[in-house]
C-alpha positions as YAML, in Angstrom:
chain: A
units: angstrom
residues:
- id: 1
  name: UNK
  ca: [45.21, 26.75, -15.79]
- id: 2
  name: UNK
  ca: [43.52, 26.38, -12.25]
- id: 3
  name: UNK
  ca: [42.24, 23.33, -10.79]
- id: 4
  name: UNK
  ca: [38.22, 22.53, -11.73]
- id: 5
  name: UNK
  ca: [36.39, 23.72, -9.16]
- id: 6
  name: UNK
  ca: [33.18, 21.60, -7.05]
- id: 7
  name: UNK
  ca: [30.00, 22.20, -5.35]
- id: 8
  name: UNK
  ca: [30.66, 25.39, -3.08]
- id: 9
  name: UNK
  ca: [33.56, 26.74, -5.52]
- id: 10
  name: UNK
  ca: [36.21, 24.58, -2.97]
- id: 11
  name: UNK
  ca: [38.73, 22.57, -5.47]
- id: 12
  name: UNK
  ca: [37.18, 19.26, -6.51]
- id: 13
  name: UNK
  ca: [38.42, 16.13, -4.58]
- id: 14
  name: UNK
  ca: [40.28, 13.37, -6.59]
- id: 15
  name: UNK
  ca: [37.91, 10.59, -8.08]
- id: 16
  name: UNK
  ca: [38.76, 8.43, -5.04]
- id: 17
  name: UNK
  ca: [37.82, 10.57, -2.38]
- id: 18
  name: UNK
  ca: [34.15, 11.22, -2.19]
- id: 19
  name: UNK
  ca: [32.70, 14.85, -2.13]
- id: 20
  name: UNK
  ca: [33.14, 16.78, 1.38]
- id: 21
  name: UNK
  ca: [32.18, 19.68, 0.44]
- id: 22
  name: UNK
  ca: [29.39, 19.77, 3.02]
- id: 23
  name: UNK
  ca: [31.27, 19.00, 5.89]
- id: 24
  name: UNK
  ca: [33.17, 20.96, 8.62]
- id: 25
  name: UNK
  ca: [37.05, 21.29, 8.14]
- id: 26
  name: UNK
  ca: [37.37, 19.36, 11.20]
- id: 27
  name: UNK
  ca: [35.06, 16.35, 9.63]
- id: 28
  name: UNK
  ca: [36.65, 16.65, 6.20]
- id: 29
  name: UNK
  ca: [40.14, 16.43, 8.45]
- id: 30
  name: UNK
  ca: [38.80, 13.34, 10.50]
- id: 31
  name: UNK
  ca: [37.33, 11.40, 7.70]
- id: 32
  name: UNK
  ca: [40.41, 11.74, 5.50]
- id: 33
  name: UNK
  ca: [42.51, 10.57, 8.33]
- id: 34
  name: UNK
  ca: [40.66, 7.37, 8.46]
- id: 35
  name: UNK
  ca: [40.92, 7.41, 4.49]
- id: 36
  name: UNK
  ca: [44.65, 7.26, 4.55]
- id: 37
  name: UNK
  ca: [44.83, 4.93, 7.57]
- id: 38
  name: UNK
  ca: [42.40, 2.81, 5.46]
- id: 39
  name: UNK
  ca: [45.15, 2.78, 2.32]
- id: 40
  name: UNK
  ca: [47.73, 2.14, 4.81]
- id: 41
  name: UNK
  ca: [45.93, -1.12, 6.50]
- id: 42
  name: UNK
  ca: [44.88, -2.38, 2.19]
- id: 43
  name: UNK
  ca: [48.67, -2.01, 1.43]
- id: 44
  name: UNK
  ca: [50.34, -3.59, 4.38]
- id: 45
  name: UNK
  ca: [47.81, -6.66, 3.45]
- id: 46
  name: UNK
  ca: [49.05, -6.14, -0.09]
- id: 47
  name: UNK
  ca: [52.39, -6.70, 0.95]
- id: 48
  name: UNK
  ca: [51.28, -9.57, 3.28]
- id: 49
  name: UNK
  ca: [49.77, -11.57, 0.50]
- id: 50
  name: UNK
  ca: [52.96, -11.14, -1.87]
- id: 51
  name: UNK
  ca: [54.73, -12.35, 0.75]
- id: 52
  name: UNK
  ca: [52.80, -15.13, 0.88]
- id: 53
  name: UNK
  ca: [52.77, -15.91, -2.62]
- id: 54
  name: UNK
  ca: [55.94, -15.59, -3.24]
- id: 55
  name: UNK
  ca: [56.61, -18.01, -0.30]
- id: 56
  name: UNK
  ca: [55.19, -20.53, -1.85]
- id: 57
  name: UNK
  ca: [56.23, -20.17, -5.44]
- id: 58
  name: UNK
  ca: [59.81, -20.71, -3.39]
- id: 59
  name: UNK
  ca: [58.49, -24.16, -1.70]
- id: 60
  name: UNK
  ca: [56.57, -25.31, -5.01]
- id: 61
  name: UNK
  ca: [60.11, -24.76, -7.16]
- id: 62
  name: UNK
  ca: [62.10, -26.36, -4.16]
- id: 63
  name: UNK
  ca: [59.70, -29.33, -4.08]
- id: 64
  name: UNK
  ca: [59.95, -29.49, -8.44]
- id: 65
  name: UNK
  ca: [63.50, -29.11, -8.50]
- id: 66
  name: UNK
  ca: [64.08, -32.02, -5.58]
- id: 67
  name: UNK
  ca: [61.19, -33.95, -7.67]
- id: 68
  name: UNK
  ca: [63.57, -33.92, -10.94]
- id: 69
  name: UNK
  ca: [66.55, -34.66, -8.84]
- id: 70
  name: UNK
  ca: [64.60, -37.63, -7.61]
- id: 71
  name: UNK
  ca: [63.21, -38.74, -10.29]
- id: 72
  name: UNK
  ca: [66.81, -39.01, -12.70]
- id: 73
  name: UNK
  ca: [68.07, -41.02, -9.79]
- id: 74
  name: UNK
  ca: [65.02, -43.29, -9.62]
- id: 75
  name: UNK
  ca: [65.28, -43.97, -13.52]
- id: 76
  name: UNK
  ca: [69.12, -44.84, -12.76]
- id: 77
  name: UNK
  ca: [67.94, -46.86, -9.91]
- id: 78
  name: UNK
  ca: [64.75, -48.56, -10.97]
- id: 79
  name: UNK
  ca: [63.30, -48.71, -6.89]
- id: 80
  name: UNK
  ca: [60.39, -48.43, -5.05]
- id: 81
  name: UNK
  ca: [58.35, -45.32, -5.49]
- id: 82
  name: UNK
  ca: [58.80, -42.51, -3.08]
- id: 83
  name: UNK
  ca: [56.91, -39.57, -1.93]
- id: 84
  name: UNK
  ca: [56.12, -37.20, -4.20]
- id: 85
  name: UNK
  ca: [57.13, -34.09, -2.04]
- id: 86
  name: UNK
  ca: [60.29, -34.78, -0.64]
- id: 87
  name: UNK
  ca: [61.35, -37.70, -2.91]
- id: 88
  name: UNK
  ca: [63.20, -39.15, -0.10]
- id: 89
  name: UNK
  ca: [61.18, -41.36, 1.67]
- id: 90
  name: UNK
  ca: [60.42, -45.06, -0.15]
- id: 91
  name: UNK
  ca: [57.11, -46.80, 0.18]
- id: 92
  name: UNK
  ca: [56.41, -50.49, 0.37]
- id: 93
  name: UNK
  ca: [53.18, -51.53, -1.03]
- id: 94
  name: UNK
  ca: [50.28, -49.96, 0.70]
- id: 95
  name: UNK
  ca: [52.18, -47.39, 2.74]
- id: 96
  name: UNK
  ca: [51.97, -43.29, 2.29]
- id: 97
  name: UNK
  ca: [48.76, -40.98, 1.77]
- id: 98
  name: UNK
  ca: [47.20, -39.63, -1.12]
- id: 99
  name: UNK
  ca: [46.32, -36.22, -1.04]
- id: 100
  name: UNK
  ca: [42.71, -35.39, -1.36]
- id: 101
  name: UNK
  ca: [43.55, -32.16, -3.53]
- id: 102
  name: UNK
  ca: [46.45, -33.38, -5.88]
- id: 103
  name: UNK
  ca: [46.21, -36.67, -5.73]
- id: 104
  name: UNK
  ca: [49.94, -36.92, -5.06]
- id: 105
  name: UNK
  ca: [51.95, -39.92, -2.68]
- id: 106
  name: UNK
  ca: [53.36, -38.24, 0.21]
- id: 107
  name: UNK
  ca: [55.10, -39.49, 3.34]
- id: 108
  name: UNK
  ca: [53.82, -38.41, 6.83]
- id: 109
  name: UNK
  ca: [57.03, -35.54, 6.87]
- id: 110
  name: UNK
  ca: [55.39, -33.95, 3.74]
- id: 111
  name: UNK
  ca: [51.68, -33.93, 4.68]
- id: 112
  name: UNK
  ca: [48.87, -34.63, 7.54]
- id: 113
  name: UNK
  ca: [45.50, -35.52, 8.41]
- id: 114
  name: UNK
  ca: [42.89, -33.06, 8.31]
- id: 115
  name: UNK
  ca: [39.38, -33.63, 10.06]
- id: 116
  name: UNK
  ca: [36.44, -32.37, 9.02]
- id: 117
  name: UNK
  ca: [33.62, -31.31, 11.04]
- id: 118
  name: UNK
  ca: [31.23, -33.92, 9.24]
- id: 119
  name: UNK
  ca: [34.06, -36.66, 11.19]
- id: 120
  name: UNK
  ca: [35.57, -37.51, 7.77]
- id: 121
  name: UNK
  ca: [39.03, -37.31, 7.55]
- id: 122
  name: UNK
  ca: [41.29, -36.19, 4.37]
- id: 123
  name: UNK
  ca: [44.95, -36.13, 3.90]
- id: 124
  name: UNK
  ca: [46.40, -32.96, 2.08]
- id: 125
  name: UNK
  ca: [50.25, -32.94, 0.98]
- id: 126
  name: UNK
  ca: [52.44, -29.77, 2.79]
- id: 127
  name: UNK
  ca: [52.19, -27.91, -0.84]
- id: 128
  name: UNK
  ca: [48.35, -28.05, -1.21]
- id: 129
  name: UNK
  ca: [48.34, -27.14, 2.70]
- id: 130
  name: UNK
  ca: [49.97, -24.01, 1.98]
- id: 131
  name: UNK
  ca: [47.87, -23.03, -1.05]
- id: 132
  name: UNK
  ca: [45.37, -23.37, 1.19]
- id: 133
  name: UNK
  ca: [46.38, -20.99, 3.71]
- id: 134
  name: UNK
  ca: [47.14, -18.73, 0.83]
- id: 135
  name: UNK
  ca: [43.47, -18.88, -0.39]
- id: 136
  name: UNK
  ca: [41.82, -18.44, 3.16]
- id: 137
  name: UNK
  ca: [44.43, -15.26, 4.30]
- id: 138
  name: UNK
  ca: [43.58, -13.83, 0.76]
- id: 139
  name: UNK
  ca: [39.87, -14.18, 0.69]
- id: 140
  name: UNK
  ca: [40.27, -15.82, -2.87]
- id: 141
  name: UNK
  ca: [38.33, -18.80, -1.61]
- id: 142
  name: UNK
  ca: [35.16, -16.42, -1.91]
- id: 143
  name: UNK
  ca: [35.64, -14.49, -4.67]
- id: 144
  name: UNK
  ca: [36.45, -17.71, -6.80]
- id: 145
  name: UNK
  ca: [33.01, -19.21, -5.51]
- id: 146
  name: UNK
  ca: [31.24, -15.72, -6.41]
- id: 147
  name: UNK
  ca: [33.44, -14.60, -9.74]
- id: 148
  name: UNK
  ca: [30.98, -16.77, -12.33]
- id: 149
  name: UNK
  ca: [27.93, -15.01, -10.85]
- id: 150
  name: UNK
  ca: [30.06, -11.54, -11.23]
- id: 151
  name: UNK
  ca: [30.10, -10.46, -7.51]
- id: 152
  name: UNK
  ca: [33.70, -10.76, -6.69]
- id: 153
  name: UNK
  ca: [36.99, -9.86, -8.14]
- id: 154
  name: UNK
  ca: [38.62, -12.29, -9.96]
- id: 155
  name: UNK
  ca: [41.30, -14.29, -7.90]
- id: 156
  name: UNK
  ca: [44.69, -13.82, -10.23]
- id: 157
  name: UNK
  ca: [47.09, -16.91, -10.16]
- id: 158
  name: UNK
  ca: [44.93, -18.83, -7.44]
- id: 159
  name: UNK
  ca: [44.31, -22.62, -8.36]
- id: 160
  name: UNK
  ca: [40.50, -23.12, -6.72]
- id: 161
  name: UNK
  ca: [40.51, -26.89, -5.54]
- id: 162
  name: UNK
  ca: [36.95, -28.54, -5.70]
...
């Protein structure tokens, strides 16, 4: 059985690679060259973003686990509350942050300040920090603002934060 056959009788290109039939063996080479160099650059970012992920699945199961730790001892103690992120730190009344995304306690080791051009300010915990940074190197941040209107692909396992 012999491959189907395109325009010109020259073997037809995979689905992927659009018809250069028309073009000079030294295009077809050239194009196809930046093709593959294309695939190469989509999967190193492929590999970036797993990385990424997978990075913080690590922190967000470090920060649960130390969390349940915490939070036996606290029932065994009956203290002060503590931060939320690194369960180490107590709080007197009035003291920590509140992260603007989570809403969770956190001491200044396990968070910051962000500023915001309009001069506000917001704090954001070291976990919602790195989600964050996980949205903007992905591009999820857009395609979860453009997914209802169908424009963009859907962003799998990204939490969007309002």
């Amino acid at each position: 059985m012999s491959a189907p056959l395109g325009p010109r009788g020259s073997p037809a290109a995979p689905p992927d690679v659009p018809d250069l039939s028309h073009l000079t063996e030294e295009e077809r080479k050239i194009i196809l060259s930046v093709m593959d160099r294309q695939k190469k650059e989509e999967e190193k970012e492929q590999s970036m973003l797993k990385k990424l992920h997978q990075q913080f699945e690590m922190y967000k199961d470090q920060v649960k686990k130390i969390g349940d730790e915490a939070q036996k001892a606290q029932e065994q103690k009956g203290d002060s509350p503590t931060c939320g992120i690194c369960h180490k730190t107590k709080f007197a009344d009035g003291c920590g942050h509140v992260c603007s995304y989570c809403q969770t306690k956190f001491c200044a080791r396990c968070g910051g300040r962000v500023s915001l051009r309009s001069n506000k300010v917001m704090w954001v915990c070291n976990l919602c920090r790195k989600q964050q940074e996980i949205l903007t190197k992905s591009g999820a941040w857009f395609y979860s603002g453009t997914e209802g209107r169908g424009l963009g692909p859907q962003a799998k396992g990204s939490r969007v934060v309002d």
